[in-house]
N, C-alpha and C positions, 0 to 999 in steps of 0.2 A: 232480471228485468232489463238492466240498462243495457243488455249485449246481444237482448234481443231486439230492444227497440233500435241501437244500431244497427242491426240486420235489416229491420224492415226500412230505414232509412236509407241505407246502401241497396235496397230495392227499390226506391221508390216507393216509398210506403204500402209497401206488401207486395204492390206488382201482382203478378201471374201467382204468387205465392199466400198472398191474404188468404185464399178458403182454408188452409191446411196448416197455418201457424197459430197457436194462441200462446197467449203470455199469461202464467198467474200472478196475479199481482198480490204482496205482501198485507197484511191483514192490516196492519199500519199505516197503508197507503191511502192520503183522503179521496180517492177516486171509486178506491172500493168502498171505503167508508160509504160513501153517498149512492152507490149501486147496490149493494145488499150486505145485509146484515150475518151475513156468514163468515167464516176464518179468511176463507177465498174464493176466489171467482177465474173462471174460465172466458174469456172475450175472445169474441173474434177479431183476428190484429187489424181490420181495417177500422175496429174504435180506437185504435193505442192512440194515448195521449198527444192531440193537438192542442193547438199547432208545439211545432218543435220548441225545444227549450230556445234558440235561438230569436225564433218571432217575439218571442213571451221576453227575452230580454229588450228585445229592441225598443219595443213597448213600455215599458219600465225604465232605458233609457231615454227614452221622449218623455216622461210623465219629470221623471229627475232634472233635466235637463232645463224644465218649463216650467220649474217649481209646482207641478200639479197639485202640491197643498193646497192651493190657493188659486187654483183655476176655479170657474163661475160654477163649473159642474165637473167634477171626477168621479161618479156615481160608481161603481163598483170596481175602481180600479186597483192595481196591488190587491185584489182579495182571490181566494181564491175561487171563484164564479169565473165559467169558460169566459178567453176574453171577447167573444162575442157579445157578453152580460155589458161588459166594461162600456163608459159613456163612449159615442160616437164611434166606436168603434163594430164594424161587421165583418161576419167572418162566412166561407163560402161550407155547401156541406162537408167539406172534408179537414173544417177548423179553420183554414189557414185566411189571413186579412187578406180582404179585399178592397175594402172601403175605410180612411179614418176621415173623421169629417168631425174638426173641434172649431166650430164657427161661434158654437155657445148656442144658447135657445132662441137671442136676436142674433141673428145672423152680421148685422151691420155693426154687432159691436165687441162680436168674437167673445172668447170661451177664457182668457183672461190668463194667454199663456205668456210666459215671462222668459225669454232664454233663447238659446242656441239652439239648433235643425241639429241631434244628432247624427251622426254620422252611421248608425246604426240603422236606420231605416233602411239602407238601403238591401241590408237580409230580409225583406219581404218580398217574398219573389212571386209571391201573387197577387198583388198590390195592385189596384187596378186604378183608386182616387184614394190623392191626400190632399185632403181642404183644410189648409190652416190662417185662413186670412181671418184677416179684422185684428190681429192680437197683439202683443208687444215683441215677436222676434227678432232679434238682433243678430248679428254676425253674418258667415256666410252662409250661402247655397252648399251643402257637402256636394263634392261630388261624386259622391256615391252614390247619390239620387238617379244618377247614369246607369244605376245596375237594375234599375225596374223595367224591367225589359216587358212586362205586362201594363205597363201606366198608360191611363187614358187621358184620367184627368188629374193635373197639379194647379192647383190655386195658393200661391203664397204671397198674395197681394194685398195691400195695408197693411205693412208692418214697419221694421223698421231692418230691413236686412240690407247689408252690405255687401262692397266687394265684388268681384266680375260674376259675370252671368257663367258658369262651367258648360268648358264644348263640351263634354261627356254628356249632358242634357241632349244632342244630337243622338243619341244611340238609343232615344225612347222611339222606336219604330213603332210603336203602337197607339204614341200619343196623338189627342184629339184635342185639347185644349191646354196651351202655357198661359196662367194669368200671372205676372209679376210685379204687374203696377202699383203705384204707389208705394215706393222703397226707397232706398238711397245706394243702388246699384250704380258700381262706376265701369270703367272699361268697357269696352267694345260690344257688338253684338255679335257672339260668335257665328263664322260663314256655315258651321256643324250644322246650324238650324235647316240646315235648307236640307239635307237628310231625311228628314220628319215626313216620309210621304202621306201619313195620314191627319197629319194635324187641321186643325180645320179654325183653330183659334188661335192666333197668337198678338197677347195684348202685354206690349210694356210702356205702357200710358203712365205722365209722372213719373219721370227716371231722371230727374235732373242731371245727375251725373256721367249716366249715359254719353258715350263720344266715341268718335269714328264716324263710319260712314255705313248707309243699309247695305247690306250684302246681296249679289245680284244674285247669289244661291239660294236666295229667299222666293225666286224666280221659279224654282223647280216645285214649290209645294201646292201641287194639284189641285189638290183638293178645300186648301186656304177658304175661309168664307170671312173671315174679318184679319185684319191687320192695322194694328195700332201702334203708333210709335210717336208719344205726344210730350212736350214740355220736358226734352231733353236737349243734348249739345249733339247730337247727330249730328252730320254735316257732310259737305259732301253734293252730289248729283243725286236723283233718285233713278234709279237705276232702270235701265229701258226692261229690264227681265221682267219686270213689275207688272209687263203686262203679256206674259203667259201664265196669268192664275185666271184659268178659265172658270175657277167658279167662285172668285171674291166678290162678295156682295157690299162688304164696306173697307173702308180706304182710308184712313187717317193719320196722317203727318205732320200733326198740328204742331206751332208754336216750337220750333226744333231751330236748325241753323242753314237748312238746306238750301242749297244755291244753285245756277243754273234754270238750264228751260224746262219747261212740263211735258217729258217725252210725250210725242204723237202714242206711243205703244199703249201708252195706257187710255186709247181709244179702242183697242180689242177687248177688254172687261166686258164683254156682253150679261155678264149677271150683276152688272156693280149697280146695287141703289143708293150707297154713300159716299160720296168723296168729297172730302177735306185735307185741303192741303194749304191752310189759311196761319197766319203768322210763320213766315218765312222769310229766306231772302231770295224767292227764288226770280227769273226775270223772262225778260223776252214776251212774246204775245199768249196768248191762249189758244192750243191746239183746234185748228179746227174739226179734228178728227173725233175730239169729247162729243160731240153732235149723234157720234153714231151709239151713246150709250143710252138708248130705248129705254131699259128698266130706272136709270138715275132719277131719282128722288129729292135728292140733297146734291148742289155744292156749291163749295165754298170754298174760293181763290183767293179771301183777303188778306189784308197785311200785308202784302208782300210788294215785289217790284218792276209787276207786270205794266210791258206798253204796248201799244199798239192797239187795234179795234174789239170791238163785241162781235166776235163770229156771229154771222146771221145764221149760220148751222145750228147752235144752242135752241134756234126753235123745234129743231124735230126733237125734243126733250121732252115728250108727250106727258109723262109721268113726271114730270119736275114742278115739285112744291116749293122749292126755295133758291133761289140764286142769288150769292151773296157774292160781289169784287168790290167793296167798298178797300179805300186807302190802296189804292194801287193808282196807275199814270195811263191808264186807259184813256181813248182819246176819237173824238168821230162821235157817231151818233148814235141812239137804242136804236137796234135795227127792230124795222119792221116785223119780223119774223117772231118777236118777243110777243105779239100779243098774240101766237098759236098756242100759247100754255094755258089746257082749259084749268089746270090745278094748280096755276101758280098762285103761295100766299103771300110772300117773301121776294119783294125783288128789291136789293139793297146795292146801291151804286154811289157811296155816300164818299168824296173826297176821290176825285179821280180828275182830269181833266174834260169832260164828255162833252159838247159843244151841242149849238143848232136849237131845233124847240125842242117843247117834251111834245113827243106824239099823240094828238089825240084817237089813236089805235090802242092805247094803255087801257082804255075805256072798255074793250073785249076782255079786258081780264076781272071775270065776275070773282073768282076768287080770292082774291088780294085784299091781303087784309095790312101788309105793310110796303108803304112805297118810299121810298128813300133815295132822293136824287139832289140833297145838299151837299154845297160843296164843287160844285163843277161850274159851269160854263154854259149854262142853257142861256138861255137869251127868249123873246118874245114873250106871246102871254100865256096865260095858265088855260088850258081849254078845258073849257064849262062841260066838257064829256065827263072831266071827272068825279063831276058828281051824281052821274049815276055808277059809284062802286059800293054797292050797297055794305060790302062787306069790311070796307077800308075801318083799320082802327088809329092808321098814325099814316100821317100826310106831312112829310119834311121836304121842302123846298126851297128852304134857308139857303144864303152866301150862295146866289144865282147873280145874274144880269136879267130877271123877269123885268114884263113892262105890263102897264096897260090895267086894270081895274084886278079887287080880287072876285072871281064869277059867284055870284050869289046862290048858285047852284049847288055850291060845296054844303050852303045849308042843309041838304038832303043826306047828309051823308049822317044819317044816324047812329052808326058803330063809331062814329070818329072819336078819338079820345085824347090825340095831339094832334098841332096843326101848327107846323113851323113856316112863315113865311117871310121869316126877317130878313134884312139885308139885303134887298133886292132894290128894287127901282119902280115899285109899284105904288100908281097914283088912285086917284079917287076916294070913295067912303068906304069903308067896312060894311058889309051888307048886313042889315038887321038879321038876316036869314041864320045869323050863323050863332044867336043869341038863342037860336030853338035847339041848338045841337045838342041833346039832353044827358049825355057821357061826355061832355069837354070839360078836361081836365087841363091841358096845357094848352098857352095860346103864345104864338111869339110873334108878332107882326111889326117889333121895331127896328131904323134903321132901312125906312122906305118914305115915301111921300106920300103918305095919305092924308087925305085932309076933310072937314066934318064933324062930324063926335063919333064917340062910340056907344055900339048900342047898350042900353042900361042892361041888358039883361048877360050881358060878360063881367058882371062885379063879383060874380058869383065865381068865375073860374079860378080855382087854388091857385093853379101855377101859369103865369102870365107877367109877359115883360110891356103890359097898356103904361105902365107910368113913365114910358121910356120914348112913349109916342108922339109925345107932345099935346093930346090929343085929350079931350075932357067926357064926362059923359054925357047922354044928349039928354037934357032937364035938367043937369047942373045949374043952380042959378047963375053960376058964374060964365056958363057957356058963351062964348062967343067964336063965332067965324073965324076959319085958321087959315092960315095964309097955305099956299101950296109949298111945299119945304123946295129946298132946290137940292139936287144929289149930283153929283157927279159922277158918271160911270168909272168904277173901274177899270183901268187897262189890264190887260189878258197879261200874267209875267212873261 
């Protein structure tokens, strides 16, 4: 038996030669056992015993390895049922693995595997996905992982795996998706990656450990449709290659150490709808050339240590639902161009230096549900356009230079749910209007000259700095007339 099954092995498992070989197998054998009940049996050798003893060990050293006692589910493993039977594992018609997928039956909270990636896997040579995230793995990446030269997909993300990322992982020419995130992977990212002409995913999000700089050979992968590289010590420039992935849709850099300017190049992304490249250190102005990315959706340039203006190009952003540069040294005015975005919800400019009024053009933007222009340098009054944003649910205009009454018009703003207008220079009464606002949750309007009462019906709002205003409510018996406060502007640092 065993000298023929090496025969058919050294053929390829039968090859040209399967019609015309059989193997008897021994009356003893549990294969025959379970085929018939006769002494022996005649097969035809393209059933001989799959997968080879080799897969079958590998198998059994991953179950060993991950104390499979004691995984969530080991359903017929170690027995002997084809290991196609075996949990999570599938096998193609000719036996051999193609799929192991031990995530457990909640996916988010994995199969309850305990141990080291043996090194053993990497004899499955038809191996096409191995899902082992969510679990307790430790150690490293074998690299022998490198020898699946059929993998598509590797997900070993949520665990607790160590140690460099192995360039051998470059030699997966057929991979589609690397998920690695959430580990405690250190060293570099190796430049092997950029190899991978078919990957299409590569996420090493949460790698604290993670250091060096991106590899501009990450530049070469085609076909890229997300890239993620978040809450690591990367560091470095981002590399101008970054923008020959002509079909990356998302873009994330988040929260890393990066420095330098935001190459123009990655204004060629014509399929990009996300970019984030927020918590950084990166500097200099904002490409004007992000303008020409048509399909962008998302971005976000905060955190970091950009100067200089708001391209008025970011208005041809037709499809831009959220634009976030808060905590950057931005500087100049919202350009006009900002109220072309019919889908903007999100426009967050919180701590930057931004000067002049706020434009009553912000008014065109029916979508917007968040405005955030605390922190900067505006000056003059709040214009009464703004309360037709039907959609507005948080209105921050705190730590300005505003002047001039607050417009009683904001009353209308029904979705409102915060209304920050502290710290400004704003005189007059609080408009009763704003005591209909039937979702106000937060109110902050201390740290301004307002004088009057307030309307009775803000007693009601949980979160509010009124006892900060000097200010009483109106039918208070104790109410009386308040003198106009006196404030001093601020000088500009």
């Amino acid at each position: 038996y065993w000298y023929a099954l090496r025969a058919l092995n050294a053929f390829g498992h039968g090859g040209a030669f399967a019609p015309y070989l059989a193997v008897t197998i021994p009356p003893q054998s549990q294969q025959q056992q379970e085929a018939t009940a006769t002494p022996t049996a005649t097969v035809d050798a393209s059933t001989v015993i799959s997968p080879t003893v080799a897969e079958r060990n590998a198998l059994v050293a991953l179950y060993n390895a991950t104390d499979g006692d004691n995984w969530e589910n080991n359903a017929n493993w170690l027995s002997d049922h084809p290991v196609g039977a075996w949990y999570g594992v599938d096998t193609d018609e000719d036996g051999f693995v193609y799929r192991i997928d031990l995530r457990g039956t909640d996916e988010n909270v994995g199969n309850n595997l305990y141990g080291s990636i043996p090194s053993e896997l990497g004899q499955l040579s038809r191996l096409e996905s191995l899902i082992l995230r969510g679990n307790r793995l430790y150690g490293s990446i074998p690299s022998e992982l490198g020898q699946l030269s059929k993998l598509k997909n590797l997900q070993l993300q949520n665990n607790d795996l160590s140690g460099a990322i192995p360039s051998s992982l470059g030699n997966l020419s057929n991979l589609e998706g690397m998920y690695l995130s959430d580990n405690n992977l250190s060293g570099t990212i190796p430049s092997s990656l950029g190899n991978l002409s078919n990957l299409q995913h590569l996420v090493l999000s949460k790698s604290e450990q993670l250091s060096g700089s991106i590899p501009s050979s990450l530049g070469n992968l085609s076909n890229l449709k997300r890239l993620m590289i978040t809450e690591s010590k990367v560091s470095g420039q981002i590399p101008s290659s970054l923008g020959n992935l002509a079909s990356l849709e998302e873009l994330y850099l988040i929260n890393n150490l990066l420095g330098g300017a935001i190459p123009s190049e990655l204004g060629n992304l014509s399929q990009l709808k996300f970019l984030n490249l927020s918590a950084n250190l990166l500097n200099g102005s904002i490409p004007s050339a992000l303008g020409n990315l048509s399909n962008l959706q998302t971005l976000d340039l905060g955190l970091n240590r950009l100067t200089g203006s708001i391209p008025s190009e970011l208005g041809s952003l037709s499809n831009l639902t959220s634009l976030t540069l808060h905590y950057n040294m931005l500087s100049g005015s919202i350009p006009s161009a900002i109220s072309n975005l019919p889908d903007l919800a999100y426009l967050i400019l919180t701590d930057n230096r931004l000067s002049g009024t706020i434009p009553s053009h912000l008014s065109g933007l029916s979508a917007l549900k968040h405005l955030f222009l605390d922190t900067n340098r505006f000056s003059g009054s709040i214009p009464s356009s703004l309360g037709s944003l039907s959609s507005l649910s948080w209105l921050a205009l705190s730590d300005n230079q505003l002047t001039g009454s607050i417009p009683s018009s904001l009353g209308n703003l029904s979705s409102l749910i915060w209304l920050q207008l502290a710290n400004n220079q704003l005189t007059g009464e609080v408009p009763s209007s704003l005591a209909d606002l039937p979702k106000l949750s937060g109110l902050h309007l201390a740290g301004n000259a307002l004088t009057g009462c307030l309307p009775s019906g803000l007693r009601d709002v949980p979160v509010s700095d009124l006892d900060e205003t000097g200010l009483i409510f109106c039918g208070d018996p104790t109410h009386t007339p308040t003198a106009t406060p006196t404030i001093t502007p601020t000088p500009d640092p």
